[in-house]
Phi, psi and omega in degrees: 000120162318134187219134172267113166264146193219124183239135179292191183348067186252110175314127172262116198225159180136189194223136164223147163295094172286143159302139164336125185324097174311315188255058159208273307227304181291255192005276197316336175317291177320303179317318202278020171289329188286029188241155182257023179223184171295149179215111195249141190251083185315316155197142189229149174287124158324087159222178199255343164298351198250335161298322187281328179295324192261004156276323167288333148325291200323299232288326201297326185105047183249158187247122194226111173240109156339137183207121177018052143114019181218186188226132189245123090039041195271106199260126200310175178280330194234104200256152206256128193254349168268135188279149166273117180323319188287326193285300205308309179293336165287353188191115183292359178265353162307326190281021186259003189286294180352270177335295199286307193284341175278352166269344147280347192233344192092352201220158170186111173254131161207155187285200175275155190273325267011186162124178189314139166294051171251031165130181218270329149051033183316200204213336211273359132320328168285327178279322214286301198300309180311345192275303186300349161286358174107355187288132200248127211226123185230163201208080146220152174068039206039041149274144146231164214224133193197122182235165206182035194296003180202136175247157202237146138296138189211163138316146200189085199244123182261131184322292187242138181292117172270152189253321164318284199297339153278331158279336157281351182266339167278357167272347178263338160305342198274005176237001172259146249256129172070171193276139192239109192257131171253109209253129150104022210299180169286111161292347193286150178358280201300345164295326129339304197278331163310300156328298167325270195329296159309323189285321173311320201270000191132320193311152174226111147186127181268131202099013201277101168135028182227177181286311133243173207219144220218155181205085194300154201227125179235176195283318174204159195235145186255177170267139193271112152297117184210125166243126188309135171300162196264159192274158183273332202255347145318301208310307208301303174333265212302003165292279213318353183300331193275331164266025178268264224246025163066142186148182158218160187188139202233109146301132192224152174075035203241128144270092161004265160355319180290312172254035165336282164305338172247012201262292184299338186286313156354274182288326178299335194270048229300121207242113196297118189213121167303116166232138202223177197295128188034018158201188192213146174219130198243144161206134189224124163285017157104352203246113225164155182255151159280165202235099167300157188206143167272111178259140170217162177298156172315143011269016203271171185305110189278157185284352189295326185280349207301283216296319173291332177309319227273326172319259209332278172358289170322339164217063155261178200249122216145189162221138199231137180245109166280113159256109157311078177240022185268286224199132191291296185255052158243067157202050159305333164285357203287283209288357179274301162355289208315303185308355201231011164127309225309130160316035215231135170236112211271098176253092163061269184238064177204113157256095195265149201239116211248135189267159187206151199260016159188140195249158197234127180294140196192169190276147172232197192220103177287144202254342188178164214321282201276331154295352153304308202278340171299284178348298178313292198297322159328308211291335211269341185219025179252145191288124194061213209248137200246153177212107189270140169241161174104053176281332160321329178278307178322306190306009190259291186255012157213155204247141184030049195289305169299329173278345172273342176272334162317316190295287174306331173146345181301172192224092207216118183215168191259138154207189196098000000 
């Protein structure tokens, strides 16, 4: 078993590069069936979400070859209309495959999806919009089944703006007859960066980072050059490094605009933070108040960030109230924090977290994606040696993590 060793408390300084969006990177993957030509991608992150996204193309019948740190895209004349079961149930960004093979082929069989255990995450938002393009939609023996000989444009207001199911329904509007509108849609970035991408490919759609979005359906889509927005929920982990273990440290390659919400949490606990032409530089003695914070769909405070806050948190001088209203089981992380000193007390979707001036290294478990990295970032000011294990999940959303916290000063190494 692969193990991160993290030795504490060593200060940090220095410049790290966020990597290209993982959840803008997988869609645009997906996305890129719907095109009848090549479509190349200027640089994609080493991660194992982006090998399984780009094994389930294959298994579809796209041809996916690296070029110079990017990736080109070949989508076959004839798309192999079954997801392969195994990929799918690993990563829950598979099932964005949906859309795209029923606006090329008329057909879709896939299983029900996976990905990290941080709550229930349905699909029926996602079936709901494809059914209302005309799509005939059936569910057994854990598959759904989706026929289509023509998808139609319709109105379409979704319970919770889902950031999957708006994207899966503008990839599937975007080849479908007459105009499709999406009421209550998802904002985020990365629901943008798709809209571009498609729109690059031929696509007419409009509104994308608003509540609606509106999407004219055209006949055919060509392949495209794009290069992916940067990730927001990287940049942010790698704020937090400088009021973790005290330092400075300058995040590069960042849209502000993006990491709003967590940039304003930042400065309330205070923590000196910059912002500058394409990157933002934080500087901390390590010293910081507690904060309460809210996770809401974008532009609101993201759940992605919630598990690195609730680190930070753990040794601010206070008490910090976490409300959790994204995902039902995400502070799975809690209790491991906890084996390393943390204050924290979990009453259903509220964490109240009591600051403690130090935390102790010990072995812990990432339990899912964002929960590594707090762990990890804990580890940067906790006394001794920390040792994480479940390293599959980090390895899932950041590309080359141990060496940019090297780069900056950490005392971090791999093993197994």
């Amino acid at each position: 078993m692969e193990t991160l060793v993290i030795r504490g408390g060593r200060t940090v300084s220095g410049r790290v590069r966020v990597s290209p969006a993982k959840n803008a990177v997988l869609p645009i993957i997906a996305a890129s069936l719907l095109a009848r030509t090549p479509s190349r991608l200027e640089e994609v992150p080493a991660l194992a979400d982006v090998r399984t996204i780009c094994a389930v193309i294959r298994h579809l019948g796209a041809q996916v070859r690296e070029q110079d740190g990017g990736l080109v895209i070949e989508p076959p004349y004839e798309l192999n209309w079954e997801a392969p079961e195994d990929l799918v149930r690993r990563m829950r960004a598979s099932f964005l495959v949906l859309g795209p093979l029923l606006a090329r082929t008329g057909r879709a069989r896939i299983s029900v999806p996976g990905g990290c255990a941080i709550g229930t995450r349905p699909i029926d938002l996602h079936l709901k919009g494809i059914s209302l393009l005309g799509a005939t939609i059936t569910q057994r023996r854990g598959y759904i089944e989706a026929c289509a000989p023509r998808l139609r444009g319709n109105r379409i207001y979704l319970d919770f703006p889902s950031v999957g199911a708006t994207e899966n329904i503008m990839c599937a509007a975007a080849l479908a007859a007459g105009q499709t509108v999406i009421e209550n849609a998802a904002e985020e970035p990365e629901v943008v960066d798709l809209a571009n991408f498609l729109n690059a490919m031929g696509a007419q759609i409009k509104g994308a980072g608003t509540r609606v979005v509106r999407i004219q359906g055209v006949g055919e889509l060509y392949g495209a050059t794009y290069s992916v927005i940067p990730d927001r929920i990287e940049a942010g982990t790698f704020l937090l490094t400088a009021p973790m273990a005290g330092g400075q440290v300058v995040v590069e390659n960042v849209i502000a605009d993006h990491l709003k919400p967590v940039v304003a949490k930042l400065k309330e606990a205070g923590v000196s933070v910059q912002e500058e032409e394409n990157s933002i530089r934080v500087a901390s003695d390590g010293q910081y108040r507690a904060v309460d914070l809210k996770t809401l769909p974008y532009p609101g405070f993201p759940t992605d960030m919630q598990p690195q806050f609730m680190a930070l948190l753990a040794r601010a001088r206070g008490t910090a109230v976490i409300t959790e209203t994204v995902f039902e089981n995400r502070f799975m992380h809690a209790a491991e924090l906890k084996r390393m000193g943390a204050r924290i007390t979990v009453v259903g979707r509220t964490a109240i977290v009591h600051g403690t001036k130090g935390l102790t290294g010990t072995r812990v478990c990432a339990t899912d994606l964002r929960a590594g990295a707090a762990l990890a970032l804990a580890a940067l000011s906790a006394d001794g040696e920390t040792l994480i294990t479940g390293l599959e999940h980090i390895d899932r959303g950041y590309a080359g993590f141990v060496e940019k916290l090297q780069d900056l000063g950490v005392d971090i190494s791999r093993r197994g």
